[in-house]
C-alpha positions in Angstrom: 0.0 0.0 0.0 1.5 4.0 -0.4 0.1 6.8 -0.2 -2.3 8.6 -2.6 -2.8 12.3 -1.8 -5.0 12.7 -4.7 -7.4 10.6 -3.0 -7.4 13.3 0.0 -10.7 14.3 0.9 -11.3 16.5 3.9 -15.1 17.6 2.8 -16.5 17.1 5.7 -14.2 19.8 7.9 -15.7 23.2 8.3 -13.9 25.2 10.1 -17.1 28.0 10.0 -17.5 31.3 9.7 -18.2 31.2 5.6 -16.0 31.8 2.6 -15.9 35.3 3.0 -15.4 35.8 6.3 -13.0 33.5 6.1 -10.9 35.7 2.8 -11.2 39.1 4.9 -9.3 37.4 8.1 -6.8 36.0 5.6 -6.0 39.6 4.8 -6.6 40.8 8.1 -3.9 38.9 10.1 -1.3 39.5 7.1 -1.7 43.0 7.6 -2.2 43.6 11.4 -0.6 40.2 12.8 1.7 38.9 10.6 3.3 42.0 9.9 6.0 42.9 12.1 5.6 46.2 11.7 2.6 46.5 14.0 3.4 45.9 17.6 0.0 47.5 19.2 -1.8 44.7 20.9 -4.7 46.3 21.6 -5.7 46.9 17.9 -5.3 42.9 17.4 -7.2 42.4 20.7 -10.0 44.3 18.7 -9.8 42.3 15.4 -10.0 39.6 17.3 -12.9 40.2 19.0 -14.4 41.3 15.8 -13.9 38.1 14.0 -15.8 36.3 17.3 -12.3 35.2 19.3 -13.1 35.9 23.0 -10.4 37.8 24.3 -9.5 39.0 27.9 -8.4 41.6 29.5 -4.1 42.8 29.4 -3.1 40.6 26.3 -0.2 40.9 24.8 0.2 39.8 21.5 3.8 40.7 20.2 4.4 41.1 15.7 4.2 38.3 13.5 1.5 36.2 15.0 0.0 33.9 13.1 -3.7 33.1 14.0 -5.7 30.2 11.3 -9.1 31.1 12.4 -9.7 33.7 15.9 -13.6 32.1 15.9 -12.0 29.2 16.9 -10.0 31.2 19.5 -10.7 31.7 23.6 -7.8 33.6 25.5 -8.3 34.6 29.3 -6.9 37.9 30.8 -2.9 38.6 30.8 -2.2 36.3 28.1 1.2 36.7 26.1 2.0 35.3 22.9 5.6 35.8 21.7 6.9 36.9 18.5 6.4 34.3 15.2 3.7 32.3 17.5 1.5 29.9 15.2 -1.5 29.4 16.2 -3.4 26.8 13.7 -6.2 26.1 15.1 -8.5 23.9 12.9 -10.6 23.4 16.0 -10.5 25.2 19.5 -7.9 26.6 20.8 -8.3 27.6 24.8 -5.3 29.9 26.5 -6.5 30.3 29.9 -5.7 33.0 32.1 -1.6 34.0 32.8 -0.5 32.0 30.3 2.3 32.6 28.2 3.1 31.2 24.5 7.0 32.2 23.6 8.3 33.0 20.6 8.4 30.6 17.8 5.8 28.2 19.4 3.4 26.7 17.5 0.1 25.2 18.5 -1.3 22.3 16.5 -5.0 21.1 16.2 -4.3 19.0 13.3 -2.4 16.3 11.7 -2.6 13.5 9.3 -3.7 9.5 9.8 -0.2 8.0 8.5 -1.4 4.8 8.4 -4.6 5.3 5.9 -3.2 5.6 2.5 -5.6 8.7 2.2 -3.8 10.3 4.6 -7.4 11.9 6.4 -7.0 15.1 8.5 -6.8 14.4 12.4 -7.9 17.5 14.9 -7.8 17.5 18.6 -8.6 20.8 20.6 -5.9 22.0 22.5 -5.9 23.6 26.1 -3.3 25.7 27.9 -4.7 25.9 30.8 -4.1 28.9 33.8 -0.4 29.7 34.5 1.1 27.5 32.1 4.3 28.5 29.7 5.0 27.0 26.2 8.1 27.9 26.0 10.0 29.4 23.0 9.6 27.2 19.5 7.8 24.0 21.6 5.2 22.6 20.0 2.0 21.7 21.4 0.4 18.9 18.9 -3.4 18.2 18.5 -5.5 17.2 21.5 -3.2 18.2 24.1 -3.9 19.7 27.3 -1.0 21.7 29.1 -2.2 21.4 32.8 -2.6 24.5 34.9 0.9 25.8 35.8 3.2 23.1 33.5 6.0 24.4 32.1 6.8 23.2 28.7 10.4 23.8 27.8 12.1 25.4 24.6 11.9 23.1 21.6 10.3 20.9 23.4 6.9 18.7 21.7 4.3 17.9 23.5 2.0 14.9 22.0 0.4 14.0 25.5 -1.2 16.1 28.1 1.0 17.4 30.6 0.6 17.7 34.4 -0.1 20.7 36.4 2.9 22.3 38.3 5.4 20.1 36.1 8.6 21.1 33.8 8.5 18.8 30.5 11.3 18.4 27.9 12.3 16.9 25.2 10.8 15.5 22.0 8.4 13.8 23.2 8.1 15.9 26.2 8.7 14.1 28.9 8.2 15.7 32.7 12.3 16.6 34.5 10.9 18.0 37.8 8.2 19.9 39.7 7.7 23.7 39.0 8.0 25.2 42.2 6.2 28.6 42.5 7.9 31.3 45.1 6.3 34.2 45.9 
């Protein structure tokens, strides 16, 4: 058996929102988030909101952030996302509150089935929930909930759910120690 892209067929994803919707964001978040000439957070926070992502309050969102779809998109109060951040999000995406996503990370709802020879989409939402750091070019891969307070190190990949209050690393991401929070 090998693969046969041309029998791909992902007709039954929506992601929502309709065609045109969906155009005016793709010229949207060229101009205002993946441009690196526009670091003003609180004019994406706006766009965002406008193209039905729920937003909190005091997020930071640095230049060249790269959001798929911000309907698909929940982010709690004093949320940062770093510089070149990816954020495809095929399906929900859910940054809780005081979480921070570094530079370079990259947040994956979807993948492929390697083993069908049509090689179907896969999605799985992904959580990071309160407190918890992707650290800078980690990936976080479909499905995966970062538990409230984990730390996942740089260039680390994530393909499970991690712990709260834990430090992972590595690719896979496997947990190093407790993350012990001072005052």
């Amino acid at each position: 058996m090998k693969v046969k892209l041309s029998s791909f067929n992902n007709s039954w994803y929506n992601p929502g929102a309709g065609v045109l919707k969906r155009t005016i964001w793709y010229f949207v978040n060229i101009l205002f988030f993946l441009n690196p000439l526009n670091p003003v957070s609180s004019i994406k926070v706006v766009l965002l909101r406008l193209f039905g992502a729920k937003v909190g309050a005091g997020v930071v969102i640095k230049p060249s952030v790269n959001i798929k779809y911000p309907w698909l998109l929940e982010v709690g109060d004093h949320v940062w996302i770093g510089e070149y951040v990816w954020i495809d999000n095929l399906v929900k995406v859910k940054l809780e509150s005081n979480t921070t996503v570094s530079q370079g990370a990259m947040l994956l709802t979807g993948s492929h089935d390697y083993k069908r020879s049509t090689f179907d989409l896969l999605t799985g939402e992904i959580t990071v929930a309160e407190g918890a750091w992707v650290g800078a070019k980690a990936v976080v891969c479909p499905g995966v909930v970062c538990g409230t307070h984990s730390v996942l190190a740089a260039g680390s990949v994530a393909t499970k759910d991690l712990e709260p209050y834990t430090i992972y690393q590595g690719n896979p991401a496997e947990p190093k120690r407790e993350r012990k929070m001072i005052a």
